[in-house]
PDB file with SEQRES, HELIX, SHEET and CRYST1 records, atoms N, CA, C and O in Angstrom:
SEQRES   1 A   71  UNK UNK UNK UNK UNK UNK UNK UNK UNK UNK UNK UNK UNK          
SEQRES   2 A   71  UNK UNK UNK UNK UNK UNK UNK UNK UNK UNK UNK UNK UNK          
SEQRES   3 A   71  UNK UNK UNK UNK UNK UNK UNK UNK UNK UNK UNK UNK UNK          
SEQRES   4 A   71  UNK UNK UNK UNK UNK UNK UNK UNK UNK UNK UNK UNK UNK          
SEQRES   5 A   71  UNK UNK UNK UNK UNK UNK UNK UNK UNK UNK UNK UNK UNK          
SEQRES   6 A   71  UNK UNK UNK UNK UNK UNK                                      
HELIX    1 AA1 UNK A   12  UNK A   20  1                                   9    
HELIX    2 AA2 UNK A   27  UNK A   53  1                                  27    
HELIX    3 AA3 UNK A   64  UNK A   70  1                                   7    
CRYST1    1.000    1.000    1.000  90.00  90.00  90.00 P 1           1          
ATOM      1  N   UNK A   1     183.693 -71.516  53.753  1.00  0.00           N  
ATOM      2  CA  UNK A   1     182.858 -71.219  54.900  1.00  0.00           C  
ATOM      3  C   UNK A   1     183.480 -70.058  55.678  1.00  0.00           C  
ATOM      4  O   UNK A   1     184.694 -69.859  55.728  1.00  0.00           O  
ATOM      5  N   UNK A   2     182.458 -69.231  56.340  1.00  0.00           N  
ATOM      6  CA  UNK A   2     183.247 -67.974  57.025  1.00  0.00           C  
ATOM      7  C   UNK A   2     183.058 -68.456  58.078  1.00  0.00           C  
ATOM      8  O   UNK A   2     182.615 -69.562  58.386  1.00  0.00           O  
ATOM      9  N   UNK A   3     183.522 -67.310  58.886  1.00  0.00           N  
ATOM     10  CA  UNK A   3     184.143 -67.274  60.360  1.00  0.00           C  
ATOM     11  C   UNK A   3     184.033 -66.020  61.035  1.00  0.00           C  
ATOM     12  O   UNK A   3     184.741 -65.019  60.924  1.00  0.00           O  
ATOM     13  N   UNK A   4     182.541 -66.337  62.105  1.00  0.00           N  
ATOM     14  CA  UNK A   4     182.337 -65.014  62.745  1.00  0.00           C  
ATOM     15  C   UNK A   4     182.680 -65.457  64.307  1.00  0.00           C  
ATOM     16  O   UNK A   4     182.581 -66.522  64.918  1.00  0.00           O  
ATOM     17  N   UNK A   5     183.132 -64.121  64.657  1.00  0.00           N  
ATOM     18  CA  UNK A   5     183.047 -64.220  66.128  1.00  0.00           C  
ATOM     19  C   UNK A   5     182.368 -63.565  67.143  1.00  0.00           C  
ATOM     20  O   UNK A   5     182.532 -62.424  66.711  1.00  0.00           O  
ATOM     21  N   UNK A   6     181.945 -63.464  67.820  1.00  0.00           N  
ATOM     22  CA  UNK A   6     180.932 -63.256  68.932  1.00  0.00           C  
ATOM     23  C   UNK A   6     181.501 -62.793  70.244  1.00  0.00           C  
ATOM     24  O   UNK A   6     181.871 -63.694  70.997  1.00  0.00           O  
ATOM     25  N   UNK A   7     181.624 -61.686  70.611  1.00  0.00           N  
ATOM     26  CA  UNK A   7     181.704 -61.211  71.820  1.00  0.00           C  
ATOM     27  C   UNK A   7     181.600 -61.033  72.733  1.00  0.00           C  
ATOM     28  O   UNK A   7     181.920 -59.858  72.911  1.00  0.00           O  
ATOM     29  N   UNK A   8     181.083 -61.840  74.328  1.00  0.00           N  
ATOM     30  CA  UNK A   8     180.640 -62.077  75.347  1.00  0.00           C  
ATOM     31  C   UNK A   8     180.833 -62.267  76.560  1.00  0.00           C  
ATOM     32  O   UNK A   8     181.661 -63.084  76.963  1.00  0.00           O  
ATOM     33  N   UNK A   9     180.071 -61.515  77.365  1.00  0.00           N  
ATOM     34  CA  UNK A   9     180.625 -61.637  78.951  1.00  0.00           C  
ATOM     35  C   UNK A   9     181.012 -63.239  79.253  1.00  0.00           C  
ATOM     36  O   UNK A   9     180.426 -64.095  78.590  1.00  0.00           O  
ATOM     37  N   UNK A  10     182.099 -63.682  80.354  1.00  0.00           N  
ATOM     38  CA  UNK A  10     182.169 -64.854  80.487  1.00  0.00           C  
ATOM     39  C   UNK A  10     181.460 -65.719  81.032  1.00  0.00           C  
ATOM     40  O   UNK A  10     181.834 -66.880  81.203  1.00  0.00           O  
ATOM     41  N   UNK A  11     180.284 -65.240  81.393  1.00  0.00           N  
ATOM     42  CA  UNK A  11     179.196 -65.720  82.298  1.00  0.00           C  
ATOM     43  C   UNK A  11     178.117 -66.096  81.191  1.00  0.00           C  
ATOM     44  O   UNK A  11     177.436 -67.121  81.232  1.00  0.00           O  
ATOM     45  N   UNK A  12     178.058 -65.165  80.237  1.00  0.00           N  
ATOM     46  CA  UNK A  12     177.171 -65.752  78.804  1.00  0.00           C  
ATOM     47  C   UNK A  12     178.166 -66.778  78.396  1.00  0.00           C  
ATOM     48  O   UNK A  12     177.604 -67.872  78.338  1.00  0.00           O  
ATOM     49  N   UNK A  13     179.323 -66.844  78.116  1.00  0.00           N  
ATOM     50  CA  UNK A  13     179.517 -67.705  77.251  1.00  0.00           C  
ATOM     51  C   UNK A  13     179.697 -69.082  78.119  1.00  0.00           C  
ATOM     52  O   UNK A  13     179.976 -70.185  77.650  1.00  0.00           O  
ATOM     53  N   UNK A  14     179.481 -68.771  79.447  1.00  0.00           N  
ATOM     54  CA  UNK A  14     179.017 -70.260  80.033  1.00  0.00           C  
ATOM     55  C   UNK A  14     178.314 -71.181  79.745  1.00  0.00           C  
ATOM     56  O   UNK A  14     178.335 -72.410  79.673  1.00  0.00           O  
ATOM     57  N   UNK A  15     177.413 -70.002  79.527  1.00  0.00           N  
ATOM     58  CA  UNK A  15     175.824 -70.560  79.252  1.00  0.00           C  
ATOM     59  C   UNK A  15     175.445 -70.972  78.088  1.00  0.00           C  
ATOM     60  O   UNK A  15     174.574 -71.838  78.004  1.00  0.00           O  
ATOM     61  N   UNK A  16     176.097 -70.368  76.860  1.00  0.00           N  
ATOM     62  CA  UNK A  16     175.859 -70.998  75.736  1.00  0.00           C  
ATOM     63  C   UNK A  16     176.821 -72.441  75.983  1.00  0.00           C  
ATOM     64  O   UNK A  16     176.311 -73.540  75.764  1.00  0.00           O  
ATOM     65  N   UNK A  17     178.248 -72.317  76.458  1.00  0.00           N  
ATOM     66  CA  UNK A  17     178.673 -73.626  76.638  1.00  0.00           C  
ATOM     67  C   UNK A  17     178.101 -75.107  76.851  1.00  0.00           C  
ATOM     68  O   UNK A  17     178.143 -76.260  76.423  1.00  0.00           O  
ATOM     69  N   UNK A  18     177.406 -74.061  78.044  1.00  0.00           N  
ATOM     70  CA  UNK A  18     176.520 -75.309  78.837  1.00  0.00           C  
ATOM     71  C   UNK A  18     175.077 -76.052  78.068  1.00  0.00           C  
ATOM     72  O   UNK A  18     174.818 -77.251  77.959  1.00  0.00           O  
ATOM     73  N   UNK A  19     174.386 -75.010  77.664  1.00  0.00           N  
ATOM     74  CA  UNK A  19     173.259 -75.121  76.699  1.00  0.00           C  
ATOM     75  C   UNK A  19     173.457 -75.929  75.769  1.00  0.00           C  
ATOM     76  O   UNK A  19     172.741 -76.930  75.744  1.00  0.00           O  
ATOM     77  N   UNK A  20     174.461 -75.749  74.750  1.00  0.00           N  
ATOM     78  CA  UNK A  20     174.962 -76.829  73.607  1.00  0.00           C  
ATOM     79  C   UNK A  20     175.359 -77.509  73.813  1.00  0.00           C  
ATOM     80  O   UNK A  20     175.181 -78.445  73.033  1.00  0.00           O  
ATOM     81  N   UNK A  21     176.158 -77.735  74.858  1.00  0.00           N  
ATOM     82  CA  UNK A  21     176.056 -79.420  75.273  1.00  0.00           C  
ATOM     83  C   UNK A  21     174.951 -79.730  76.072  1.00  0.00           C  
ATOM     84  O   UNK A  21     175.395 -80.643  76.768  1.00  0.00           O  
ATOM     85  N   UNK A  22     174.371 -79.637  76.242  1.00  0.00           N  
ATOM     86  CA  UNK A  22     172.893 -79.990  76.494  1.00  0.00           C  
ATOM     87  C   UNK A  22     171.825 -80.553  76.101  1.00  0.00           C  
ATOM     88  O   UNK A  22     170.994 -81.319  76.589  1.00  0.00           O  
ATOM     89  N   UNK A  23     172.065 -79.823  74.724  1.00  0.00           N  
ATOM     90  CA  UNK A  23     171.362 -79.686  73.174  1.00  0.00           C  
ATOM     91  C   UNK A  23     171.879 -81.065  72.421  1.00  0.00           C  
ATOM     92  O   UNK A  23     171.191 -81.772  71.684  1.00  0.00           O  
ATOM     93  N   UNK A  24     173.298 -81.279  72.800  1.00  0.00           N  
ATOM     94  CA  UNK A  24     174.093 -82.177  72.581  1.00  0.00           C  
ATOM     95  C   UNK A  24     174.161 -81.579  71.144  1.00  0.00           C  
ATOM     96  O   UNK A  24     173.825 -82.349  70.245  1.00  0.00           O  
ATOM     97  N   UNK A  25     174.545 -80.319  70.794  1.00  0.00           N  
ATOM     98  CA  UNK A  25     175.155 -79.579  69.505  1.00  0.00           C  
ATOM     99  C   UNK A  25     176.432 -79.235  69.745  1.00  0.00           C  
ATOM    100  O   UNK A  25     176.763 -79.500  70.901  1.00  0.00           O  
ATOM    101  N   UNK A  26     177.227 -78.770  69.124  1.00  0.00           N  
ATOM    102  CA  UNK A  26     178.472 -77.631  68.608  1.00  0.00           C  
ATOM    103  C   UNK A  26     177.834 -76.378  69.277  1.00  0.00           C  
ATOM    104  O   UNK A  26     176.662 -76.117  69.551  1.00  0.00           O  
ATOM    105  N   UNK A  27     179.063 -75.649  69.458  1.00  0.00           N  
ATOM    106  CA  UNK A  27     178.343 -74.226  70.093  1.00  0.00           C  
ATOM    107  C   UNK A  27     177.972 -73.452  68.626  1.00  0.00           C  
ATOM    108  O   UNK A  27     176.973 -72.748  68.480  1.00  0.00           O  
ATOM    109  N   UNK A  28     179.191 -73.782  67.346  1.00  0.00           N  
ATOM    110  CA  UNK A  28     178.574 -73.232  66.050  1.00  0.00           C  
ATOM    111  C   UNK A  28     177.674 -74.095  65.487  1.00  0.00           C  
ATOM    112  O   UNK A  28     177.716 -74.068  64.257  1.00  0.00           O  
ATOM    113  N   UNK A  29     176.843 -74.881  65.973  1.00  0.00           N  
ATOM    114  CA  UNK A  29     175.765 -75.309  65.463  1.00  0.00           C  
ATOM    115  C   UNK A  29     174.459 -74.393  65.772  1.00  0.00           C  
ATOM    116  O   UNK A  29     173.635 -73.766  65.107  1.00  0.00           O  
ATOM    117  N   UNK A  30     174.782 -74.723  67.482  1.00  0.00           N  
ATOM    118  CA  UNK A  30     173.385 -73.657  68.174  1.00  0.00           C  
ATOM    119  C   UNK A  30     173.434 -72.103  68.215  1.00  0.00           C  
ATOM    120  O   UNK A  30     172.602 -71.326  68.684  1.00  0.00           O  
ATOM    121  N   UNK A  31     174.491 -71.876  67.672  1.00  0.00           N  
ATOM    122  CA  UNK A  31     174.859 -70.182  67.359  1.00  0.00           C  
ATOM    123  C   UNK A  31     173.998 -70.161  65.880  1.00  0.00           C  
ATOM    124  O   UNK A  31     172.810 -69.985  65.611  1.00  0.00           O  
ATOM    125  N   UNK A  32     174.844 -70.349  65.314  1.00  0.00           N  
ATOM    126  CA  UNK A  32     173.971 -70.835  63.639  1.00  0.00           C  
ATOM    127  C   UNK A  32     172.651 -70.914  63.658  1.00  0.00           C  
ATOM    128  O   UNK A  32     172.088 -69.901  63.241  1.00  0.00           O  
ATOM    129  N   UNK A  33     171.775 -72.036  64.106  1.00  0.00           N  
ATOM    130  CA  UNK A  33     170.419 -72.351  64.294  1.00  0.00           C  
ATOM    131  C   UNK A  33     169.832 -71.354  64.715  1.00  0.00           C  
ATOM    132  O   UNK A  33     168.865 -70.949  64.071  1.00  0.00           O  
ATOM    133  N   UNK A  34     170.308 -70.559  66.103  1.00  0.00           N  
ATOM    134  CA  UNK A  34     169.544 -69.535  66.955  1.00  0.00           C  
ATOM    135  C   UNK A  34     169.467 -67.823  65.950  1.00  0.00           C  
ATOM    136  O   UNK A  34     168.659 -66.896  65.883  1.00  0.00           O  
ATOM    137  N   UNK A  35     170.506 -68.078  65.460  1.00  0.00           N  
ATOM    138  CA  UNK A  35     170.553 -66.680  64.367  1.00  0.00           C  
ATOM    139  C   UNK A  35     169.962 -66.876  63.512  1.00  0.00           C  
ATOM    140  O   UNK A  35     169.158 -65.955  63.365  1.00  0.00           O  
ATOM    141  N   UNK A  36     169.818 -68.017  62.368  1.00  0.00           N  
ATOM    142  CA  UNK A  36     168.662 -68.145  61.343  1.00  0.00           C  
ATOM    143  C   UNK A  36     167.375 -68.319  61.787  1.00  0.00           C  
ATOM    144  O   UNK A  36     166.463 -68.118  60.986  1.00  0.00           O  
ATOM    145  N   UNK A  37     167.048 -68.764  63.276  1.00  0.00           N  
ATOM    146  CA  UNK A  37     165.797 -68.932  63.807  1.00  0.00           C  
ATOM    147  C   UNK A  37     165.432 -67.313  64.068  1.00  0.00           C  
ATOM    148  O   UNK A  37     164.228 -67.072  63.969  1.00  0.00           O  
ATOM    149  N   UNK A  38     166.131 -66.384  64.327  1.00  0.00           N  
ATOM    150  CA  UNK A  38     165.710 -65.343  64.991  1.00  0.00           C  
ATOM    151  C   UNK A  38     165.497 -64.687  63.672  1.00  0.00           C  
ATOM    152  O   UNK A  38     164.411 -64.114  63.582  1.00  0.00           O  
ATOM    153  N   UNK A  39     166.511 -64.615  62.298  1.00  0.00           N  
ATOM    154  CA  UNK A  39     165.757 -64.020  61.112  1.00  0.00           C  
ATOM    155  C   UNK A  39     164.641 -64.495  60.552  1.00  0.00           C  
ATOM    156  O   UNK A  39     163.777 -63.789  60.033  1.00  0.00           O  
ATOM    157  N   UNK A  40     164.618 -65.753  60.641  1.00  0.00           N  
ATOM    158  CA  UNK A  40     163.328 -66.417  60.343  1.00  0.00           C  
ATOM    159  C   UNK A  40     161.661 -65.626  61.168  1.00  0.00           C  
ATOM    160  O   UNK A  40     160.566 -65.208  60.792  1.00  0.00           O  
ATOM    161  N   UNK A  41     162.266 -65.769  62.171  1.00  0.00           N  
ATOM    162  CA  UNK A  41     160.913 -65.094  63.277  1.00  0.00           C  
ATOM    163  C   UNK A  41     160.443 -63.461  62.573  1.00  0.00           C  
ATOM    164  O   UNK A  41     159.334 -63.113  62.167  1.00  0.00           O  
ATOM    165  N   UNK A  42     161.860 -62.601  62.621  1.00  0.00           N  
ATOM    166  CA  UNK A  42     161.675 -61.531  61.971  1.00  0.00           C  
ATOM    167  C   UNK A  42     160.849 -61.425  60.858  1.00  0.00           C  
ATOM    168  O   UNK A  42     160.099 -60.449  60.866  1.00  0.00           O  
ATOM    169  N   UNK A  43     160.774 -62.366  59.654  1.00  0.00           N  
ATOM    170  CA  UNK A  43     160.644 -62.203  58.413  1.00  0.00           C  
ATOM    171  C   UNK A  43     159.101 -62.807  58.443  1.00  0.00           C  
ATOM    172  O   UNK A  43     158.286 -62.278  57.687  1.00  0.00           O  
ATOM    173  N   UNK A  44     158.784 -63.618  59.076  1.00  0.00           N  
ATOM    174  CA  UNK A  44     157.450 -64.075  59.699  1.00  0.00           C  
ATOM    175  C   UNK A  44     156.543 -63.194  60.626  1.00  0.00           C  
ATOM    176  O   UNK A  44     155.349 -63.454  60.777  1.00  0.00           O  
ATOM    177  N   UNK A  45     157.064 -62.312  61.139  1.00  0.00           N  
ATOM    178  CA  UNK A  45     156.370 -61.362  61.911  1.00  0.00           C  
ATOM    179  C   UNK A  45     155.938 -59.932  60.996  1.00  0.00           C  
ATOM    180  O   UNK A  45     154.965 -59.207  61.201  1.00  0.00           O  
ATOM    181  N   UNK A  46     157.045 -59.783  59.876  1.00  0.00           N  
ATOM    182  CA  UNK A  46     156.754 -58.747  59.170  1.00  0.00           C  
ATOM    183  C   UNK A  46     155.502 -59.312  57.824  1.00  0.00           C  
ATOM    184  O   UNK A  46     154.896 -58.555  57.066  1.00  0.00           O  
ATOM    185  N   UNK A  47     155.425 -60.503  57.859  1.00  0.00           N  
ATOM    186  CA  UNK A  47     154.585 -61.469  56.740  1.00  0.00           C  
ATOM    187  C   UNK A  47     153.289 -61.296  57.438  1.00  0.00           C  
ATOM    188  O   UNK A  47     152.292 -61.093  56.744  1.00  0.00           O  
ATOM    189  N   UNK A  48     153.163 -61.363  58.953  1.00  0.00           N  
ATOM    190  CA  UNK A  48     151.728 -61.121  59.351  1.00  0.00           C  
ATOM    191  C   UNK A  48     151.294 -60.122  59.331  1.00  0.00           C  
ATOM    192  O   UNK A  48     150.222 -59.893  58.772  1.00  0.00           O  
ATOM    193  N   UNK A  49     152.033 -59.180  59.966  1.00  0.00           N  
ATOM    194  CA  UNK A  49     151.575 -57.446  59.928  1.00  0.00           C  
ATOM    195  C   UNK A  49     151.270 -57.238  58.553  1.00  0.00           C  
ATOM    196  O   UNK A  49     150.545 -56.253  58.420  1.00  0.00           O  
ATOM    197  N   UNK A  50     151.552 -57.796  57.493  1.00  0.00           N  
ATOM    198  CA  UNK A  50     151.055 -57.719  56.181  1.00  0.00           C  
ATOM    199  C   UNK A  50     149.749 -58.315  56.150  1.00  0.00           C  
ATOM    200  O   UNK A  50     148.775 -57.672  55.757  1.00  0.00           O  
ATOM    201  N   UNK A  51     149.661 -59.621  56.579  1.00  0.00           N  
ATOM    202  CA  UNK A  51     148.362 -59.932  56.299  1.00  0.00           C  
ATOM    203  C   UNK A  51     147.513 -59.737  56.708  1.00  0.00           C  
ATOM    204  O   UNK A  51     146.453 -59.751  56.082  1.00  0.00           O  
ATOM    205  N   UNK A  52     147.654 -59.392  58.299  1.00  0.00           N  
ATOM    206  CA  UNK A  52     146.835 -58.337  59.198  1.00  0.00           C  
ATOM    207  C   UNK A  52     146.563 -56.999  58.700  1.00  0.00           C  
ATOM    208  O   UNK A  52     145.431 -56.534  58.830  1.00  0.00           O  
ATOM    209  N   UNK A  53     147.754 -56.145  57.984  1.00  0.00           N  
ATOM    210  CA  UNK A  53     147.118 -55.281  57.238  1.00  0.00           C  
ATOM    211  C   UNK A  53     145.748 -55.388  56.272  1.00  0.00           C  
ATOM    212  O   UNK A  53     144.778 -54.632  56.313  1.00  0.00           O  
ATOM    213  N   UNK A  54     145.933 -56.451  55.460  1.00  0.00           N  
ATOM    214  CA  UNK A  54     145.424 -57.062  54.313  1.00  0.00           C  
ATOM    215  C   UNK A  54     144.108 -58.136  54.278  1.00  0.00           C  
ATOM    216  O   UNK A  54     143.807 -58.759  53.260  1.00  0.00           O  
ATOM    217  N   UNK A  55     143.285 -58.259  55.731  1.00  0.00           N  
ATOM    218  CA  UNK A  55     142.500 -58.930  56.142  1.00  0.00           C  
ATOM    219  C   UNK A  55     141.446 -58.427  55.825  1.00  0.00           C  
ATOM    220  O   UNK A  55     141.478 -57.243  56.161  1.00  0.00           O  
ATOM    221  N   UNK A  56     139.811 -58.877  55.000  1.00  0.00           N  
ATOM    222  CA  UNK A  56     138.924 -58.154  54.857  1.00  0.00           C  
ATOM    223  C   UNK A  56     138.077 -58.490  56.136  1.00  0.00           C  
ATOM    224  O   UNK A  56     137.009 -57.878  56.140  1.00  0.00           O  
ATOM    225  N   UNK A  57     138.265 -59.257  57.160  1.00  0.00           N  
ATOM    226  CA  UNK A  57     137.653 -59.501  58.203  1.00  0.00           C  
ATOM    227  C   UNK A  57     136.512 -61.079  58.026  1.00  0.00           C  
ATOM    228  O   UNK A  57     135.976 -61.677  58.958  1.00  0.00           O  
ATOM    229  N   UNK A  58     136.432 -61.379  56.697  1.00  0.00           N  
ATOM    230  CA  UNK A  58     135.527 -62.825  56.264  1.00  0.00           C  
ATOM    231  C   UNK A  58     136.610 -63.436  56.909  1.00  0.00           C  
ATOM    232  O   UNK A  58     137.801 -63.158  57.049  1.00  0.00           O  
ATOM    233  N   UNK A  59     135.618 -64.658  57.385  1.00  0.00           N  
ATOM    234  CA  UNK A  59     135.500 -65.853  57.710  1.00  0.00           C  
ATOM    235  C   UNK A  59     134.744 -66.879  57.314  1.00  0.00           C  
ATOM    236  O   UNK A  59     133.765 -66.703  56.589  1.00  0.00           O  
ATOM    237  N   UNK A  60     135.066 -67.894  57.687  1.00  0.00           N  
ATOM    238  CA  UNK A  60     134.540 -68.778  57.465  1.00  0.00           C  
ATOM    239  C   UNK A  60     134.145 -70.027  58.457  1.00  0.00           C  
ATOM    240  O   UNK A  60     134.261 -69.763  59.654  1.00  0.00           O  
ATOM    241  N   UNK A  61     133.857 -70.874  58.246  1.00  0.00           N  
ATOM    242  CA  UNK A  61     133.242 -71.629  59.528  1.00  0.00           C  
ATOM    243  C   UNK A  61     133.932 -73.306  58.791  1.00  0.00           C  
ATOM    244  O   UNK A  61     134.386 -73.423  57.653  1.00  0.00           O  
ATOM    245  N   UNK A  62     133.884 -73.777  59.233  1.00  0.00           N  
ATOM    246  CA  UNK A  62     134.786 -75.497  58.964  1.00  0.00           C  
ATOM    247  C   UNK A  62     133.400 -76.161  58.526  1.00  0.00           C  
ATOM    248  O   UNK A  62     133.604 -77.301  58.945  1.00  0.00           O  
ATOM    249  N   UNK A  63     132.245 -76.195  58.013  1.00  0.00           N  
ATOM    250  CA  UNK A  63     131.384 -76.882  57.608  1.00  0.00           C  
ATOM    251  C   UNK A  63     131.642 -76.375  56.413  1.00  0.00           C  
ATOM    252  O   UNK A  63     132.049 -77.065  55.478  1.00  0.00           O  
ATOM    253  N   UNK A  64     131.321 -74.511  56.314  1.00  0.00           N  
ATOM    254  CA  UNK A  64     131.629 -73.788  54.939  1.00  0.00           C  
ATOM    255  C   UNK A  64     132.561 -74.266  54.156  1.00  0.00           C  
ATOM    256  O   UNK A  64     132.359 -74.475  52.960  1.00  0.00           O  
ATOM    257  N   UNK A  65     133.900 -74.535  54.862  1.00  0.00           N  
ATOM    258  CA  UNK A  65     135.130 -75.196  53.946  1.00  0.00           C  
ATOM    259  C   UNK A  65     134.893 -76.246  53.471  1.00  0.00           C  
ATOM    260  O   UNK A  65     135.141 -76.444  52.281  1.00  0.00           O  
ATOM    261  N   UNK A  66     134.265 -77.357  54.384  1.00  0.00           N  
ATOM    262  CA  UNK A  66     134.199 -78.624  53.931  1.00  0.00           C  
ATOM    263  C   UNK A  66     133.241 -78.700  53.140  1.00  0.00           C  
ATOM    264  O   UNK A  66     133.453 -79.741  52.518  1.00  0.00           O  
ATOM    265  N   UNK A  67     132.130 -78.160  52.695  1.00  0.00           N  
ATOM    266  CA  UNK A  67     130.806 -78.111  51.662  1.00  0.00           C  
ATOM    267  C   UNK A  67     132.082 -77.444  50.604  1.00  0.00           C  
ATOM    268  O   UNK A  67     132.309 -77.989  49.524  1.00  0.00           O  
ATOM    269  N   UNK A  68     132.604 -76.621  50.908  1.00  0.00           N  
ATOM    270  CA  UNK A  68     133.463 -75.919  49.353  1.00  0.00           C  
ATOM    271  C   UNK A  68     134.323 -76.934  49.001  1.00  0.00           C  
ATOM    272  O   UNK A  68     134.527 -76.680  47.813  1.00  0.00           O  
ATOM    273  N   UNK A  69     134.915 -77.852  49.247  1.00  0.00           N  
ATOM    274  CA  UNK A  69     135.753 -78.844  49.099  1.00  0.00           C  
ATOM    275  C   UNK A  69     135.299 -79.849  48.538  1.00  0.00           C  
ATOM    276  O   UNK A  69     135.812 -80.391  47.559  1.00  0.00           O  
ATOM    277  N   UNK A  70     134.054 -80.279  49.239  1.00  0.00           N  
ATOM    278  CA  UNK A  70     133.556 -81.592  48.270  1.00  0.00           C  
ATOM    279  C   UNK A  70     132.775 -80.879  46.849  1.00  0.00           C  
ATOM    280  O   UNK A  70     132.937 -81.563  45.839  1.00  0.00           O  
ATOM    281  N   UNK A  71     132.384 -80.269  46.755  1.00  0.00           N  
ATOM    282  CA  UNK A  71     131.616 -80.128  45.312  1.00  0.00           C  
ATOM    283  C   UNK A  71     133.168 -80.081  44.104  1.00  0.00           C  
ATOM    284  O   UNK A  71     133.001 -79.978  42.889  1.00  0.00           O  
TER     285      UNK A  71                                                      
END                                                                             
């Protein structure tokens, strides 16, 4: 397992202090979580602008689906 460290005014690292125990986590738990959550968001935001690119503008209506479903 590696070992990063993080650089921070002492007034941030209050706050993460305070926050994770809060959370009732590890501060390398909610460090961890908050960094894969934030690549996660990234990689999800670039997935829509794709599909937003990629939209022919159809729709559909929830009766339409459900008639396509039962047959």
């Amino acid at each position: 397992m590696s070992t990063m460290t993080v650089r921070m005014s002492e007034q941030d690292a209050e706050l993460v202090r305070k926050f994770a125990k809060f959370e009732g986590v590890t501060i390398s738990d909610f460090a961890r979580t908050a960094i894969l959550e934030k690549i996660e968001d990234s990689y999800d935001l670039q997935e829509l602008r794709e599909a937003i690119a990629q939209d022919s503008g159809e729709r559909f209506s929830i009766d339409e689906i459900i008639s396509e479903l039962d047959q």
